[in-house]
C-alpha positions in Angstrom: 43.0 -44.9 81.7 45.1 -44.8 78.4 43.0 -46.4 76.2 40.0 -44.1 77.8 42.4 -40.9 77.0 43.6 -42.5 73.2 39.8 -43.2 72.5 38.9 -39.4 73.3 41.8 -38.2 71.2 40.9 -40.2 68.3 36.8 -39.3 68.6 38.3 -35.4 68.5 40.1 -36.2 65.7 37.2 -37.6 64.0 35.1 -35.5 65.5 37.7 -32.5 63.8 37.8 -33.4 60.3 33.9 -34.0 60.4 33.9 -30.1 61.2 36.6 -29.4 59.0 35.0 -31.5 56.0 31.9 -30.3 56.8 33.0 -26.3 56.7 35.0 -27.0 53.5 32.0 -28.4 51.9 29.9 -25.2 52.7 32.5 -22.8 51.8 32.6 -25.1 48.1 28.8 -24.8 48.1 29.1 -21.2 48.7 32.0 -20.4 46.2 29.4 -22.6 44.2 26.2 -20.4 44.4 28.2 -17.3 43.8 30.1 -18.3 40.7 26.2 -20.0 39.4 24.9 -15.8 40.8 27.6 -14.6 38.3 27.4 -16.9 35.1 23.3 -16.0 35.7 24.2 -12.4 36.0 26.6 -12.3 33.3 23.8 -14.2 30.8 20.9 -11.9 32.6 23.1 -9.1 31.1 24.0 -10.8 27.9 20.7 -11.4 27.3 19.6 -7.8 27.6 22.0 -6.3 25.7 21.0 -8.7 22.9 17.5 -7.6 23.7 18.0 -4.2 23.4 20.0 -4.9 20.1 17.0 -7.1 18.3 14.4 -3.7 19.4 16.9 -1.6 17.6 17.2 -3.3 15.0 13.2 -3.7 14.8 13.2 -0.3 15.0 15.1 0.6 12.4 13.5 -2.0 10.2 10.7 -0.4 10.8 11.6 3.2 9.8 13.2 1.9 6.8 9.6 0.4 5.7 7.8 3.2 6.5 10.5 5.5 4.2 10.5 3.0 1.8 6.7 2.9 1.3 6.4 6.6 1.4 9.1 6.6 -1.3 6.9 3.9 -3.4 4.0 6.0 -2.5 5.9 9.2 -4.0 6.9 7.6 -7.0 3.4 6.0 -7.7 1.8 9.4 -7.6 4.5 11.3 -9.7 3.6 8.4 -12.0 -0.3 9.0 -12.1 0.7 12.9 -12.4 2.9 12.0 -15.5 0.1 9.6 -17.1 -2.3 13.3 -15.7 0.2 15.0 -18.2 -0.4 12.7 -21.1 -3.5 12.5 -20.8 -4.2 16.1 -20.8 -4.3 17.0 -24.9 -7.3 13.9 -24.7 -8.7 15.0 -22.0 -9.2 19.1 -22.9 -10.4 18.0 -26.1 -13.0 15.6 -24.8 -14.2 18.9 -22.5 -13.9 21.0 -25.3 -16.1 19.5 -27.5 -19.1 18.8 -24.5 -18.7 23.3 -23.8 -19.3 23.7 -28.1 -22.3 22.1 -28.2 -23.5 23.7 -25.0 -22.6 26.9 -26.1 -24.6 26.1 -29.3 -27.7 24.5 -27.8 -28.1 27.2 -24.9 -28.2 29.8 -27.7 -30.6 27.4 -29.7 -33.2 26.6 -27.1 -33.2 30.0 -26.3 -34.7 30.7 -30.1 -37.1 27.7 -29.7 -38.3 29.3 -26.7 -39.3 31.9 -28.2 -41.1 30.6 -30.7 -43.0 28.6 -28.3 -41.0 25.4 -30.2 -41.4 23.4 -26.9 -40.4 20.1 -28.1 -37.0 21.1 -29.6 -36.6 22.9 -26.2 -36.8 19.7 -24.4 -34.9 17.8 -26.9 -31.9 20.7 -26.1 -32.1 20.4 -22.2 -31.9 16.2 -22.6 -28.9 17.1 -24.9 -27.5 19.7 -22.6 -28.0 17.2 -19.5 -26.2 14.2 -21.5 -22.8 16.4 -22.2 -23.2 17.8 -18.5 -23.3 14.6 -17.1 -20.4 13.3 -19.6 -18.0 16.5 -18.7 -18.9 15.6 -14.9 -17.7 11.6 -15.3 -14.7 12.9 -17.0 -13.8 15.3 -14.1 -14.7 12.8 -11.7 -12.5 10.2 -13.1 -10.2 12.5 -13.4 -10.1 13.6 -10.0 -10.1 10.3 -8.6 -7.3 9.0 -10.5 -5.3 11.9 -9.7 -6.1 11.8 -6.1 -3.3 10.2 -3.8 -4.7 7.3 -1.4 -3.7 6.2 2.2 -0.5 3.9 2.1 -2.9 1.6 4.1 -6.4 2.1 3.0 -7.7 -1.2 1.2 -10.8 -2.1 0.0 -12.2 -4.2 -3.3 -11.8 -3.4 -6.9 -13.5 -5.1 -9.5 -11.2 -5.7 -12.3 -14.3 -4.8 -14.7 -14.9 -1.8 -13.3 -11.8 -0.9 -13.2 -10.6 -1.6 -16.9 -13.9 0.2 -18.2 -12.6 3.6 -16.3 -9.1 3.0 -17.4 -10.5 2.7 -21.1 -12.7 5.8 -20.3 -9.4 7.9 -19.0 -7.9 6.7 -22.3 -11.1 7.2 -24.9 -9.0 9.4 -26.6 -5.5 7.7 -27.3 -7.8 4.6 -27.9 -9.9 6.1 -30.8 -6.5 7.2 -32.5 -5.1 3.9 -32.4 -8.8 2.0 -33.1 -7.9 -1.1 -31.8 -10.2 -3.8 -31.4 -10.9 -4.2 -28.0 -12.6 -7.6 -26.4 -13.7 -7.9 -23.0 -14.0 -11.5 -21.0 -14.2 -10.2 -17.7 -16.8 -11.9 -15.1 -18.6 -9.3 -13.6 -17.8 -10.8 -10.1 -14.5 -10.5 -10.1 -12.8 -8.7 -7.9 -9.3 -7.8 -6.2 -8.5 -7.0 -2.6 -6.7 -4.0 -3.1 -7.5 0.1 -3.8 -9.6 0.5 -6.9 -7.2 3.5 -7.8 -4.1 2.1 -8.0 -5.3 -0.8 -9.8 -6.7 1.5 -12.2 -3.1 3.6 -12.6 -1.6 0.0 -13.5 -4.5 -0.4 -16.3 -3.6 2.7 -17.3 0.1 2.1 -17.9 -0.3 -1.6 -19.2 -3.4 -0.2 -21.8 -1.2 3.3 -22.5 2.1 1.1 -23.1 0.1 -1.1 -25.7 -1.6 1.7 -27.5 1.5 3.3 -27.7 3.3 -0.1 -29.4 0.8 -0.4 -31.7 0.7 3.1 -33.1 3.3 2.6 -35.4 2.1 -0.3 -36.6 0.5 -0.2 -39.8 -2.2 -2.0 -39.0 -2.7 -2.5 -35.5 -5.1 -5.3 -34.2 
């Protein structure tokens, strides 16, 4: 009967610390998981406040950009208006001359007509046409260098194309300088970008050269 009552005490025993072990193990599994739901929570928010940081930061970026380029955009057309400005003396003298001879040959044909002179009448209008057509290419590439594009329009330019109305803009500076001017320029090719700002950069490169070789006795 003692051994039967020893052998009960010592499977209680056992049976004890099993239950014991077994409710310290989940209370370590559960101090466990929580610690583990903290670190994750703690990272989670970690994570988010970096998050939040890097779309600030994006942001800002990307206001900066957007002033910056409007800044670059400001300073390219207060440089197209300055070239406008230079320009100017060429340009009023290349108009005036077009409104002389109109003036003249309007009076002219006007005599010819009445003297029934048919063919010098019609040699008049042709004339009268040519310098109206001339004083409108001026104005129009006047206009449309002078004219401020989108920040993100984009299109193709052909570098031929655009050298010719740079020279055109210029016909005036370039006569005073007579330089000899040579062209190698493949009618194909062209430049992803907007035909009017690679003109304005024509226009500076071609003004800056006439203007070096102006005081040179005899430029090339």
């Amino acid at each position: 009967l003692s051994a039967f009552v020893l052998l009960l005490a010592a499977a209680w025993n056992v049976r004890r610390r099993i239950n014991s072990e077994r409710l310290a193990a989940r209370a370590a599994l559960e101090a466990a998981n929580s610690e583990l739901e903290r670190k994750v929570a703690e990272r989670t928010a970690d994570l988010s406040s970096t998050n939040q940081q890097l779309h600030a930061e994006v942001a800002e970026r990307i206001r900066t950009e957007t002033v910056l380029r409007q800044a670059q955009d400001g300073l390219m057309q207060a440089g197209k208006l300055a070239a406008v400005g230079q320009m100017s003396a060429g340009i009023a003298h290349e108009l005036h001359q077009p409104l002389t001879a109109l003036r003249t040959l309007s009076g002219n044909t006007g005599k010819f007509l009445e003297r029934g002179d048919y063919a010098t009448v019609q040699h008049n209008l042709d004339k009268i046409v040519g310098l109206v057509e001339r004083m409108g290419r001026i104005t129009g590439a006047l206009k449309s260098f002078a004219r401020n594009p989108s920040a993100s329009q984009r299109s193709v330019a052909y570098l031929g194309d655009a050298v010719e109305n740079a020279l055109f803009l210029l016909e005036t500076r370039v006569a005073a300088v007579a330089p000899r001017i040579e062209r190698q320029i493949d009618a194909r090719l062209a430049v992803a970008c907007d035909p009017n700002r690679l003109e304005q950069v024509l226009v500076n490169l071609i003004g800056n050269a006439l203007d070096a070789l102006r005081d040179r006795p005899d430029p090339l």
